[in-house]
N, C-alpha and C positions, 0 to 999 in steps of 0.2 A: 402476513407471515406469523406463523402462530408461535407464541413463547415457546425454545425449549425446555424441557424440563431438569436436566443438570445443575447440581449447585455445587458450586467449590466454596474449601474452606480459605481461612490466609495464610500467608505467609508473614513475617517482622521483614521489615528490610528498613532502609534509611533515604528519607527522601534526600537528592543529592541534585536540584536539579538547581539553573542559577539565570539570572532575565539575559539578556542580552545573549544568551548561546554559551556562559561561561561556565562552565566546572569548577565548582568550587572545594576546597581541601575544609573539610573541619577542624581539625588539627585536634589540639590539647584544650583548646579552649571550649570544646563541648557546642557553642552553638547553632543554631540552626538557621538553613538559608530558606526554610519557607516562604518568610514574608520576601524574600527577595523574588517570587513568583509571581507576576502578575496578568491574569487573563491578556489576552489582546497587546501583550507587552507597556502597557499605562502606567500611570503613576500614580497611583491610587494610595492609601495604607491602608495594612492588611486589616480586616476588620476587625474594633473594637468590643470589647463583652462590653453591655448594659447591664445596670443592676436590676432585673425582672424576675420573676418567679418562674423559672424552668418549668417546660411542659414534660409532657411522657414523650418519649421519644420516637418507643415501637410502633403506636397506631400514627403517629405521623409520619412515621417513615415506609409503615406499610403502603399509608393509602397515596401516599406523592410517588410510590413502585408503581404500584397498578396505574396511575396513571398515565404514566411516563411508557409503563408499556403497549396504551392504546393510542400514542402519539404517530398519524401519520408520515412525518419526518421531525427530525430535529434539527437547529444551530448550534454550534457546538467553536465555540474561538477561546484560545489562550495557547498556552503553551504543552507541548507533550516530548517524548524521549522515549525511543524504543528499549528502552532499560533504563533501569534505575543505574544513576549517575551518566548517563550515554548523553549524547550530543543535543540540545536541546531546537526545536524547532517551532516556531511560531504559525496557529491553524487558524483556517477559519474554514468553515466547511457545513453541507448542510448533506445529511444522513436521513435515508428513508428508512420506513421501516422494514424492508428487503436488506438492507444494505446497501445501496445504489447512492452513492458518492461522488457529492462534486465542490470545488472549493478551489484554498489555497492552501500553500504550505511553501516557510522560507525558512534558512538558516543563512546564517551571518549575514542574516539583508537582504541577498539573492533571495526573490520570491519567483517561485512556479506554481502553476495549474495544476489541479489533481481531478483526476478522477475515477471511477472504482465499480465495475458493474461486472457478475458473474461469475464471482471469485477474481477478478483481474484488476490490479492498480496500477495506473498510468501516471506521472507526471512528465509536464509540459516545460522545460526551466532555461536557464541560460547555460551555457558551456560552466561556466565558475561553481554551478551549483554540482555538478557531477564530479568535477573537479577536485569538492569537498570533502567526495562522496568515498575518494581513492577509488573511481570505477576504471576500468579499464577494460577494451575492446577492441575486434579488429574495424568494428564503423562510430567508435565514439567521436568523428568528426562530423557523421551524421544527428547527435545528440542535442546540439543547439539550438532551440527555441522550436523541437519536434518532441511527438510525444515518442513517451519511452516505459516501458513497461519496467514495473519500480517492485521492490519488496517493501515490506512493512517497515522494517528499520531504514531502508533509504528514507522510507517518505515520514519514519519517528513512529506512525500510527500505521495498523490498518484497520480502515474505519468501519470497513464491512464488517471484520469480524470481532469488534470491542464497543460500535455507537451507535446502532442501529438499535431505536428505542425497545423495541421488549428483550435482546440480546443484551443491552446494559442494564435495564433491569434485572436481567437476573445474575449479573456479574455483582450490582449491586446488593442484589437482595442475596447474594451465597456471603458477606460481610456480617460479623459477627458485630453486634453492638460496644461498643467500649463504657458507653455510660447510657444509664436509663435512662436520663434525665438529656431533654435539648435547651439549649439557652439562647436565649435573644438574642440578637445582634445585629445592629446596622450596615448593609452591606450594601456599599454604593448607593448610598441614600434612600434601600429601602431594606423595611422590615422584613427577616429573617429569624429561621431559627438556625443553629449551628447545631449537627448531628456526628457524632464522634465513633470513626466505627475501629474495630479492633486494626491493632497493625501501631503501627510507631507515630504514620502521621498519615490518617487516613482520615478525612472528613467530608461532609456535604452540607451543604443550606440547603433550605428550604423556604420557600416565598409563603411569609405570614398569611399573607393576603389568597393567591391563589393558590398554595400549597402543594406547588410544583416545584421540581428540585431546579436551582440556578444556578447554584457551584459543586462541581464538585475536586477535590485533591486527595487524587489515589498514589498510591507508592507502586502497586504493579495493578494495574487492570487485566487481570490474566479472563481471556477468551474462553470459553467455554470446553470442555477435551484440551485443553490447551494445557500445557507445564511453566507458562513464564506470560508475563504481557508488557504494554507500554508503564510508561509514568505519565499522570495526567496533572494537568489542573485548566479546567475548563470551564467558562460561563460556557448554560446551554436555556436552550428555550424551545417550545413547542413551534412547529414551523406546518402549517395547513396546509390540507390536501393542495390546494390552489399552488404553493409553495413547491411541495412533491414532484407536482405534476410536471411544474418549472425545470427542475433536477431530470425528471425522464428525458424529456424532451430535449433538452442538451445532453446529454447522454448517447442519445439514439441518432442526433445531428455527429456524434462526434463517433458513432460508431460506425454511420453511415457511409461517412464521407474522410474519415481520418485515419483513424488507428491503425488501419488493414496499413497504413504507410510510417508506422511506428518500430520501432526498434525494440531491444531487449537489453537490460542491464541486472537482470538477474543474475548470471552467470558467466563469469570470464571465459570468452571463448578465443582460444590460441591452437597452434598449432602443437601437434608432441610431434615432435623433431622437424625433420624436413620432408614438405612433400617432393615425390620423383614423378618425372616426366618422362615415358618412353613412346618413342615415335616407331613405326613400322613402315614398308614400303606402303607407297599412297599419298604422301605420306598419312599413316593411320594415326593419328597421336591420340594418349591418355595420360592425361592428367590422376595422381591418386595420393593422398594424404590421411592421415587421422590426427583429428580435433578433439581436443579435450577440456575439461573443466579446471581452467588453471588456477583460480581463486578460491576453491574447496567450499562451493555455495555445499549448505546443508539441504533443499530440498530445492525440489522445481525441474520442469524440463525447457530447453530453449528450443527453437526453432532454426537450425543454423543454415544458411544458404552459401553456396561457392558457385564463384562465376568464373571460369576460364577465359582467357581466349589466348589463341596459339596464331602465330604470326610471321608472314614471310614478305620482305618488300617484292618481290617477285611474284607471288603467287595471290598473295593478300593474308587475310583474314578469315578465322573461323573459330565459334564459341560454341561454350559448350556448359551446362551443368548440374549440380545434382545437389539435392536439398536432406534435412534427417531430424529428427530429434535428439539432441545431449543432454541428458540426465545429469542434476548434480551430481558430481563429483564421478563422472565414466568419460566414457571416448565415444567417438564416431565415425566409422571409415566413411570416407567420402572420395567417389570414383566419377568420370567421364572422357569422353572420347569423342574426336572426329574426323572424319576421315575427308582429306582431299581430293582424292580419287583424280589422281594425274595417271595420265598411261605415257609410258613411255620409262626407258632406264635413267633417265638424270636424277638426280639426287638434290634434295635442299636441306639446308639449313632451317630447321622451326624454333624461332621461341616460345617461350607460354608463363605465363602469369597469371594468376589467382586471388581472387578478393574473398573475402568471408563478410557473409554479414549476419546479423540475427531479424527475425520476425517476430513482432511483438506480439500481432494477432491475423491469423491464418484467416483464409476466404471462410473456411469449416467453423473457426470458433467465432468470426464474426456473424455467421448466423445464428450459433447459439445464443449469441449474446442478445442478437437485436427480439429472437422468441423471447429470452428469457426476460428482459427491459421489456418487451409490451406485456407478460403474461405478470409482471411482479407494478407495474403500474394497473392492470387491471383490478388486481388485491386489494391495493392500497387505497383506488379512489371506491371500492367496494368493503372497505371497512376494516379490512385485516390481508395481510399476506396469505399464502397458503403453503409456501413452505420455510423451512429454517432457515435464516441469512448463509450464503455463502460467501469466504471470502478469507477463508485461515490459509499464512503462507504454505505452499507445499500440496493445498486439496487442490488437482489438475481437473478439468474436466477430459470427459473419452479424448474430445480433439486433441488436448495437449500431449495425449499418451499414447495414442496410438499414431492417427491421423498426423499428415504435415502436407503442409503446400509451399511451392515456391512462391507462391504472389503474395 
């Protein structure tokens, strides 16, 4: 995937982020809870200045960019927050350089599975972690240790569109320098330099030795076209094609065989008002309601499914239903019918009931996905991607906007 070429400037903001998942107040007392930050959630202290002779900063930070942008994937573990002072979440995750993501990610201890291929983020978690999440849905009983198509702030990051090494590179490299000069420092028992870029508390190391970046802590990692990003601080390290290749390969296992049976938690889906049920001679009956976005998601479309079934102990059983896309923050009519076709004057009683569920990934985008996984692993073990990482909340592909399936 070839660098794009965008550079943003920064923002001031305040790092607010705290270990264990907590939010902390600075109060009156001014201090700061950086060191209270640490990769991988360890116990480390935050690194030490040495007394050495500062290097130049700019050529070492140019050439640890460039190289980090021809990094076939990367590691990437510590801590991140979908906004500065927002809920803090514990990563580990390995980032191609497509964007194609797979890992973990937990808050309050509840740890799930992530994964991230085509613009689309999934995590894997326990009921307690959605719970977290104040998600709510009409199949969140389906949510439990299944995957569930996630947004960036559920899952803290998204990694497609902030870690995917020549994409951070240039998130990186749009960082103004704060000081010319980098300084030494011990970091986790090896030599580093400490690189100080504008902003309040925005820093990186750099590996003395191979002079590759290893830390970085950003206030906002804003995405490229983007207006806002996570909060990071993250050990990262160069992760080889052999590695990459690793990531596809579960990826395309999980695309294969999984997601198509994945849920949605983008979008609160409920009903606006009441749906009505009108039967005709036959009895003909139609079920018909509209659904709406009841959580005021800011972008994204769901995939919402309703299932009938209309029921007589006399006569039996019969279903029916009809599928659509909901747009944040619209509605969606949703209608179906079936008919029993009794001849004869008698007359029955029908009941009918209705379930809603969402689809995380359609039969349609899961072919897209499994092209775009073989054509974006192609790239990578050939030396470069070929197109820009996708993976910003809100960018659908066609399937998500036009196309729907019920399966």
């Amino acid at each position: 995937m070839a660098p794009v070429s965008h550079i943003r400037g920064r923002r001031s903001g305040r790092w607010a982020l705290a270990a264990a998942g907590a939010a902390l107040a600075l109060g009156v007392t001014g201090c700061s809870i950086l060191g209270d930050l640490r990769p991988g959630g360890g116990g480390e202290e935050e690194p030490t200045p040495e007394a050495a002779e500062p290097v130049e900063a700019a050529p070492l930070l140019e050439d640890a960019l460039a190289d980090l942008a021809e990094y076939p994937a990367l590691t990437a573990s510590g801590q991140v927050a979908a906004s500065v002072g927002g809920d803090v979440r514990d990563t580990s995750l390995t980032v191609t350089d497509s964007g194609a993501t797979h890992g973990t990610v937990s808050a309050n201890d509840i740890e799930g599975d992530l994964a991230a291929a085509d613009g689309k983020l999934f995590i894997r978690a326990p009921e307690d972690f959605w719970l977290d999440q104040g998600v709510f849905g009409p199949d969140f009983d389906d949510f439990d240790e299944n995957w569930v198509r996630a947004t960036g702030a559920q899952a803290g990051i998204n990694p497609s569109a902030t870690l995917a090494p020549p994409v951070l590179a240039e998130i990186l490299g749009g960082l103004e320098l704060d000081s010319e000069e980098a300084s030494e420092e011990n970091l986790d028992d090896v030599l580093t330099y400490r690189v100080d870029l504008a902003g309040e508390r925005n820093q990186l190391w750099i590996n003395a030795e191979t002079g590759q970046i290893q830390r970085i802590a950003i206030e906002e990692l804003v995405p490229p076209e983007a207006e806002s990003g996570p909060q990071v601080r993250l050990d990262l390290a160069q992760a080889d094609t052999a590695a990459a290749e690793e990531a596809y390969d579960t990826l395309t296992g999980l695309a294969e065989e999984e997601l198509t049976g994945s849920r949605d938690a983008r979008i609160e889906v409920a009903w606006d008002g009441q749906p009505a049920m009108n039967c005709e001679p036959g009895p003909n009956c139609t079920w018909s309601g509209t659904v709406r976005d009841a959580g005021g998601a800011s972008s994204g479309t769901v995939t919402v499914r309703m299932d009938v079934t209309f029921s007589n102990d006399e006569i039996g059983n019969l279903e029916c239903s009809d599928n659509g896309a909901l747009e944040a923050g619209g509605t969606l009519e949703m209608s179906c019918s079936a008919n029993y076709d009794r001849v004869g004057e008698e007359t029955y009683s029908i009941d009918g009931s209705a379930q809603l569920t969402t689809r995380g990934l359609t039969s349609d985008q899961q072919e897209a996905m499994l092209g775009a996984l073989e054509e974006q692993r192609a790239a990578t073990v050939s030396g470069g991607s070929e197109e820009e990482t996708e993976g910003t909340e809100g960018s659908e592909s066609p399937a998500e906007t036009g196309e729907t399936e019920g399966n």
